[in-house]
N, C-alpha and C positions, 0 to 999 in steps of 0.2 A: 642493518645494524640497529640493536636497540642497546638505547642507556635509559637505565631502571631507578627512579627514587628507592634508596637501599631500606628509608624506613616504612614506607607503604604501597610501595610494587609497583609505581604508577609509572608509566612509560614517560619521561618526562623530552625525549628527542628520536626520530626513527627517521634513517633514511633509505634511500634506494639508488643504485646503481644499475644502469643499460650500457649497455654496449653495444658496436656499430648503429646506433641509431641517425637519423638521415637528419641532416639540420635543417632548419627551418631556411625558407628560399633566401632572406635578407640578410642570414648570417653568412651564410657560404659564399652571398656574391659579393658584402664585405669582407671576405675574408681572401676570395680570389683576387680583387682588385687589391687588396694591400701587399700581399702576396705571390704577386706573379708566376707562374711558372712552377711554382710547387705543388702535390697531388695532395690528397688526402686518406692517407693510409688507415686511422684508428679515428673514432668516433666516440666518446659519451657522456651521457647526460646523468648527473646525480641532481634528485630532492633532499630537501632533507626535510623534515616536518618538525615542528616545535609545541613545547605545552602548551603557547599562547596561541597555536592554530594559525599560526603563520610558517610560510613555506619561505625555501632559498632555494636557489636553483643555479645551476653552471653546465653549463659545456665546457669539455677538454674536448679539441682537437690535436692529432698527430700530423703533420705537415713533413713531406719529405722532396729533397732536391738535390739530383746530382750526388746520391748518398748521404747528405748532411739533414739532422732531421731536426724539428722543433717541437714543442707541445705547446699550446696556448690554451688560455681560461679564457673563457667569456662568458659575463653573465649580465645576460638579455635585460 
């Protein structure tokens, strides 16, 4: 996704979006130990980049158990 300065074209924010990508080992084993017992269905990671050249970054994970599901943000 790009957002455009409307008066001289300049990319002023662009991000990106992954999906199923594999979490880093110390999120997933926070996220099992707080979590018990629930799988991890859905995975992804969004950047987002800025005009000052600084980045944000998040994980969504999908969490399911026993049919009932959750989404969680984490950002590292």
């Amino acid at each position: 996704m790009f957002i455009r300065d409307s008066h001289n074209g300049t990319v002023i924010r662009f991000s990106e979006i992954f999906e199923d990508v594999r979490l880093p080992y110390s999120l997933s084993s926070k996220l099992s130990k707080e979590f018990p017992g629930w799988e991890f269905i859905n995975t992804w990671f969004t950047i987002e980049y800025t005009e000052n050249n600084q980045t944000k970054t998040v994980y969504k994970v999908r969490l399911k158990n026993n049919g009932e599901t959750k989404t969680i943000k984490i950002n590292p």
